[in-house]
PLY file of the C-alpha trace (Angstrom):
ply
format ascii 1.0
element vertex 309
property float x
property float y
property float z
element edge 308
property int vertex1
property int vertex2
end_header
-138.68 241.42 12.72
-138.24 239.47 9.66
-137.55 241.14 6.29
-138.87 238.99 3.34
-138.75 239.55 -0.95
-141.10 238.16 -2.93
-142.26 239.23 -6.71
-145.23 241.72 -6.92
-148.61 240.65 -7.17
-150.45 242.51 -10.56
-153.62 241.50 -9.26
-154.09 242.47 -5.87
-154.85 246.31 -6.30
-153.47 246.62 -2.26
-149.71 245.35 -3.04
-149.91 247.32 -5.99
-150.87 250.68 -4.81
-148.72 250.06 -1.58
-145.42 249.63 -4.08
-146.47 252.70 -5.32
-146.97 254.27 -2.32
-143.37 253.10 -1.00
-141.96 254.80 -4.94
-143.65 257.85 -4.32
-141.98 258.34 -0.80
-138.63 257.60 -1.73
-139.09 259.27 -5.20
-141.59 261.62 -5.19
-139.93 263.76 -8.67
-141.21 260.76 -10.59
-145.47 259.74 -11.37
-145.80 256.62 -9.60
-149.30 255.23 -10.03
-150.52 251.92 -9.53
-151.63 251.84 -12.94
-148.49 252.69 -14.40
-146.49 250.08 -12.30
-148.73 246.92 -13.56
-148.87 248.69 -16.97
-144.43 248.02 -16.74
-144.71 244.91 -15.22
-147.21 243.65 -18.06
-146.34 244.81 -21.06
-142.46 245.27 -20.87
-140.85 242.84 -23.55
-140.85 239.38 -22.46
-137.27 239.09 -23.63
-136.47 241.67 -20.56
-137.57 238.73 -18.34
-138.44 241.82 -16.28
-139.68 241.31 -12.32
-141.04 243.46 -9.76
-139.89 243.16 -6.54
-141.04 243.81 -2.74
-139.60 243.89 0.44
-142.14 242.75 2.88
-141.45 243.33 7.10
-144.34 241.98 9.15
-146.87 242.50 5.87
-145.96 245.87 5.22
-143.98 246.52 2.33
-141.02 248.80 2.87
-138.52 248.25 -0.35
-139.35 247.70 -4.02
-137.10 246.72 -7.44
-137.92 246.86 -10.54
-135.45 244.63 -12.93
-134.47 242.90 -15.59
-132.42 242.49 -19.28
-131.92 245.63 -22.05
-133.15 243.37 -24.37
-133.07 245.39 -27.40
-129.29 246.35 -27.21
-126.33 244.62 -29.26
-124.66 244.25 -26.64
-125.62 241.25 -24.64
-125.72 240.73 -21.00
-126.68 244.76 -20.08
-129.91 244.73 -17.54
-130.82 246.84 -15.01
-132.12 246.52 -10.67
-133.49 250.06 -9.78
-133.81 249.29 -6.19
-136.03 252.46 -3.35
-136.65 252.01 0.22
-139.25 253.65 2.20
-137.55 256.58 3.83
-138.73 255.75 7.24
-137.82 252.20 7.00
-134.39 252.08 6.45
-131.23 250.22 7.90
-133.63 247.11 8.02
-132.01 244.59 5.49
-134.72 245.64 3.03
-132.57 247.12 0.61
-129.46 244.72 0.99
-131.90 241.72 0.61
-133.43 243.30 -2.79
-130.23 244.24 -4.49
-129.17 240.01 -3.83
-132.25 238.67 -4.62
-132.04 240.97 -8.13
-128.41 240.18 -8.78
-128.96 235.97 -7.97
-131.99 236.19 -10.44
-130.11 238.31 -12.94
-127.14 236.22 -13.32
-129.46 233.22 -14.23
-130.60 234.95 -16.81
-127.13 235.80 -18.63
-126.30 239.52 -17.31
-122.88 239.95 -16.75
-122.93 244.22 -16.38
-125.55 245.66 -13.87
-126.64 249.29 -14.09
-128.91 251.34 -11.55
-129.70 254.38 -10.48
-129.19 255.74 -6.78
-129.98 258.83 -5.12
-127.46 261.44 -4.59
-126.58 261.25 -0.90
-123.92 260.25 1.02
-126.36 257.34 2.31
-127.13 256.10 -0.73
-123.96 256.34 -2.57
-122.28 254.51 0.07
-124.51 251.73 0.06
-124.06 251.15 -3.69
-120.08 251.10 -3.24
-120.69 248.90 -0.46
-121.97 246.19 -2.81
-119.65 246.64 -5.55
-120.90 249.64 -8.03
-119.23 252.37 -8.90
-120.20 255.88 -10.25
-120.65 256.73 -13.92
-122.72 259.91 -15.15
-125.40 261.85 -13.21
-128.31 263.16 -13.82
-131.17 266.04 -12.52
-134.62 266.17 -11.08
-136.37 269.17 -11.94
-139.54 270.56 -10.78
-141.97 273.95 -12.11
-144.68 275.38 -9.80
-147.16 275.67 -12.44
-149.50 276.91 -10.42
-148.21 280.59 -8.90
-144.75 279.96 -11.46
-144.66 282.47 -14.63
-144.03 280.61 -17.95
-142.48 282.67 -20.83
-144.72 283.14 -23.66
-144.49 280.14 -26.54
-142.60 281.11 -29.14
-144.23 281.37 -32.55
-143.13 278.27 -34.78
-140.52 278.71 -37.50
-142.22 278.94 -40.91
-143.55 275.83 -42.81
-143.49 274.45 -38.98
-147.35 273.12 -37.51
-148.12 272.95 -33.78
-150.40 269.75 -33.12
-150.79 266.82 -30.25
-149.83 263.22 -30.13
-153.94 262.56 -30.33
-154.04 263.81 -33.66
-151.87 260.34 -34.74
-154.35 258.38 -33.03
-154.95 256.31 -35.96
-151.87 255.75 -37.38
-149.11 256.55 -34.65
-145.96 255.09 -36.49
-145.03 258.29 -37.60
-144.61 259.25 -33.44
-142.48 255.48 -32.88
-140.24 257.00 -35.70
-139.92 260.04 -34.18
-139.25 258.45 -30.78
-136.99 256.35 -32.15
-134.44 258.60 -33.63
-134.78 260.74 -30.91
-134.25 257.82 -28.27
-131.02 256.94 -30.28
-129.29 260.25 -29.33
-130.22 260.73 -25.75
-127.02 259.92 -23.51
-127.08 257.07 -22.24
-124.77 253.75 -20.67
-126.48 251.35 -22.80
-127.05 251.72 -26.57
-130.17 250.08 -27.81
-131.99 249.07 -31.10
-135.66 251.12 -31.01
-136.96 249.10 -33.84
-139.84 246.95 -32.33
-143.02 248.88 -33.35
-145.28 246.64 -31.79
-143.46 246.62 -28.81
-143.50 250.48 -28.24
-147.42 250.31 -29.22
-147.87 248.07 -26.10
-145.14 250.15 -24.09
-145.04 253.43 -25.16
-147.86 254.48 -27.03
-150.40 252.46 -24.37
-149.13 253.42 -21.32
-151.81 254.54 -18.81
-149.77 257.64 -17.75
-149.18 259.12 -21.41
-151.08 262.06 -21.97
-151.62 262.61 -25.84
-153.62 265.72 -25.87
-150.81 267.63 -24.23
-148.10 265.92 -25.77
-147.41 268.72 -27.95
-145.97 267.79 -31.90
-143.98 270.11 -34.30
-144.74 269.01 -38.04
-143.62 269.52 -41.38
-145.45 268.70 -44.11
-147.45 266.00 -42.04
-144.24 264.12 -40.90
-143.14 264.89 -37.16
-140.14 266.31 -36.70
-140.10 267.48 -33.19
-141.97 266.78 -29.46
-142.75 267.15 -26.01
-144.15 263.91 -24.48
-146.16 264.41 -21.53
-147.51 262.11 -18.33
-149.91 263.06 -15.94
-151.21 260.96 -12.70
-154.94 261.64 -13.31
-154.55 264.68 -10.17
-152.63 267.86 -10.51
-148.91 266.91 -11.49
-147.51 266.48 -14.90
-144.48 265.10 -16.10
-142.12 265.52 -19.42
-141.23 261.89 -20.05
-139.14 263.04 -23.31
-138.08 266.43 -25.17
-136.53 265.58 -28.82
-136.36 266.40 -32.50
-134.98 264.97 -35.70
-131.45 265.53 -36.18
-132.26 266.83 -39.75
-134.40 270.10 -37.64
-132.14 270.54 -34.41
-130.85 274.19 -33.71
-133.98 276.09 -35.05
-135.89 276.02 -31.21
-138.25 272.91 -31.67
-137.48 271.33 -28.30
-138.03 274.83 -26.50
-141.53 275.37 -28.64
-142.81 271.83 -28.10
-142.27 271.76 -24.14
-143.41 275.44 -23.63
-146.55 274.41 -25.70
-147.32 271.51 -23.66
-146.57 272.99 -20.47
-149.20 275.85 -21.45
-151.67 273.59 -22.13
-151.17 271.60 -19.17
-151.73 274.57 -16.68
-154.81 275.53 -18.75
-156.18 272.13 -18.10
-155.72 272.34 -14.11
-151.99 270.71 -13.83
-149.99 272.51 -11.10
-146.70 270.79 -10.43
-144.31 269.91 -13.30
-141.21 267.71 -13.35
-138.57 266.59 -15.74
-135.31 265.26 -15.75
-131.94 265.75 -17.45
-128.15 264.37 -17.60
-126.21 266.98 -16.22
-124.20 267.39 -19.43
-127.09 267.99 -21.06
-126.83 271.24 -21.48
-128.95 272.30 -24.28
-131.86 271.05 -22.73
-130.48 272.63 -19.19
-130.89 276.06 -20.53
-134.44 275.42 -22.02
-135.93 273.90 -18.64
-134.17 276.90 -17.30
-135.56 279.46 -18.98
-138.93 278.07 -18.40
-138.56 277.99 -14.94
-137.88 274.94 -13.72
-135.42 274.19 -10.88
-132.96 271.41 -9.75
-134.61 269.17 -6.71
-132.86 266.44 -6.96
-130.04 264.64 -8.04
-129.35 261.01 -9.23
-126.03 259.08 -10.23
-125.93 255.80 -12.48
-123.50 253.39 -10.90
-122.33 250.12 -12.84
-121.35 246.55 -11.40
-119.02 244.08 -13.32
-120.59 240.30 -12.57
-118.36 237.39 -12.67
0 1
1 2
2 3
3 4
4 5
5 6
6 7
7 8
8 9
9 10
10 11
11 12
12 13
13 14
14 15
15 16
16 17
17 18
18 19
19 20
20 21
21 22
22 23
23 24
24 25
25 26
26 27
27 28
28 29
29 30
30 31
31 32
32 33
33 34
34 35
35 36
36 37
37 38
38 39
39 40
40 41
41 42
42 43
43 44
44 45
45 46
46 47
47 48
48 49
49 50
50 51
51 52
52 53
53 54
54 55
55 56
56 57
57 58
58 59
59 60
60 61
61 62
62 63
63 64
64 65
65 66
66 67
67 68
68 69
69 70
70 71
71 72
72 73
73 74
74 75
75 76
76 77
77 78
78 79
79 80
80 81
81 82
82 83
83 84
84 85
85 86
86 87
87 88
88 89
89 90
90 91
91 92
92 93
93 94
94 95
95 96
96 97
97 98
98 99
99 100
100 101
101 102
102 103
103 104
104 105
105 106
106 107
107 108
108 109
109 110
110 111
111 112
112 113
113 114
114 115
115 116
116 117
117 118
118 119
119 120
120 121
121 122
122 123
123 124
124 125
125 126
126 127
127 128
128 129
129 130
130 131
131 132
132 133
133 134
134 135
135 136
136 137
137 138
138 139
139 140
140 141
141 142
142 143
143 144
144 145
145 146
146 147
147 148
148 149
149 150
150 151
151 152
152 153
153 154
154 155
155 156
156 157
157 158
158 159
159 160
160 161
161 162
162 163
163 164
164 165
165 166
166 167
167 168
168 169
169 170
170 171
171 172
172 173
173 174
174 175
175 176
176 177
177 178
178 179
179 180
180 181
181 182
182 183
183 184
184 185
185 186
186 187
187 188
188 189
189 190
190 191
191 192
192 193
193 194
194 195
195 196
196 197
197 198
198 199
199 200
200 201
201 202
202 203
203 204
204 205
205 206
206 207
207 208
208 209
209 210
210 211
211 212
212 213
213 214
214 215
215 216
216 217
217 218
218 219
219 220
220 221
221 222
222 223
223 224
224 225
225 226
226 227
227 228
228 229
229 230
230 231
231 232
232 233
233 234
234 235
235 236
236 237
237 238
238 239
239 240
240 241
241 242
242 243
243 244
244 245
245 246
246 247
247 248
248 249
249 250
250 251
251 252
252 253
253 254
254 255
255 256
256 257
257 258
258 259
259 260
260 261
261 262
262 263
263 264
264 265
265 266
266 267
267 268
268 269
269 270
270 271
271 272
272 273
273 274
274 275
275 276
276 277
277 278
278 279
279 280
280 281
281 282
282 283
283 284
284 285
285 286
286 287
287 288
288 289
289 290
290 291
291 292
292 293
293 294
294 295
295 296
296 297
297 298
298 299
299 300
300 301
301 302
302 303
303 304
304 305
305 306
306 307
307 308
């Protein structure tokens, strides 16, 4: 049997929804939709010169990548080759051939320091050391039964503080791309990045099929937002916090904690069951909150790094 990779195809709806498919088995803590994937593919910046990849065996695809260039960091040369097998197709090639075919076309396009995520298992990790990356910082799946789970009560916002939704920005979101941009700034992170393209998080961010504004809950002062809860849903039962942050200016007074136990009310009253999120491990802040809410570890991931040239 002959393993093959070849870029995605947008426009066939069957390769799309089977590189779904094969993300949802291997990574089943994140919402893969075929919606969301051509959404990425589409509208990332063209300055990422980003490609989706498959990892075809006898028509049936068993390995997928998603790549390409942080474009918007000051450091040049950064990108990025997130590379998931099908779990009952591995030891084929599949995932050998992907991370070459990513690296060859990578290198062309000026990236000299790679960066991708892996699974925490002894499988995995070997595999990455086996073709030259080595470990950096880690970071947490978590998941929340929404369904039979118990949330704690929302607590009441501090005073001069409104509760609202990303829907209520609908016709002038900038104030939300400010807000995510500060936020963005001060999550950890390998790879700093300038968050200053506002029509380029319109077409990204504020577009995306998966991004659910009604239950993306908003803390406000005085009209401006200061704090939120971003939420993604797949169009079924299972919801997803894509990003918990507030200003710097309004940290310590419980805006993270109201936001995301806001949204996560409203997404069980709307029929949501099963709730994920992630966090860095030295996150701890954030750690306690998701804690206290009820969510609990399911998996792990650790970012690995590769020198080129």
């Amino acid at each position: 049997m002959t393993v093959l990779v070849r870029d995605l195809r947008p426009d066939d709806p069957a390769d799309v929804a089977a590189f779904a498919h094969v993300r949802h088995l291997a990574v089943p803590f994140i919402l893969w939709t075929p919606e969301g994937v051509v959404h990425r593919l589409v509208h990332t910046h063209p300055d990422s010169r980003s490609r989706s990849l498959v990892a075809e065996e006898d028509g049936e695809t068993i390995g997928t990548a998603q790549i390409g260039l942080v474009h918007d960091s000051p450091e040049p040369g950064q990108a990025y080759l997130n590379v998931y097998v099908h779990p009952d197709r591995l030891r084929r090639g599949a995932g050998g051939l992907l991370v070459r075919t990513a690296e060859e076309y990578l290198a062309t396009e000026g990236a000299t320091k790679l960066f991708a995520w892996v699974l925490d298992g002894p499988a995995n990790l070997a595999f990455a050391e086996r073709h030259g990356y080595e470990r950096r910082r880690s970071a947490h799946f978590l998941r929340l039964d929404l369904a039979n789970g118990t949330l704690p009560p929302p607590p009441s916002p501090p005073p001069g503080v409104e509760l609202r939704t990303a829907a209520d920005f609908a016709d002038d979101p900038r104030p939300m791309f400010e807000l995510d941009a500060e936020t963005l700034a001060d999550e950890p992170s390998d790879v700093d990045v300038e968050f200053t393209d506002y029509e380029a998080w319109l077409a990204e961010t504020w577009r995306h099929p998966l991004l659910n504004r009604e239950l993306t809950s908003v803390a406000v002062v005085d009209g401006r937002p200061i704090a939120f809860s971003v939420a993604y849903t797949d169009g079924g039962i299972r919801y997803s916090s894509a990003m918990t942050g507030t200003v710097r200016t309004h940290r310590g007074r419980g805006l993270a904690k109201l936001t995301k136990t806001d949204s996560l009310h409203r997404a069980r009253a709307a029929g949501y069951t099963e709730a994920f999120t992630g966090n860095d491990t030295d996150n701890g802040p954030m750690l306690a909150v998701n804690k206290w809410l009820g969510y609990e570890i399911c998996a792990t991931e650790v970012r690995h790094v590769r020198e080129l040239g």
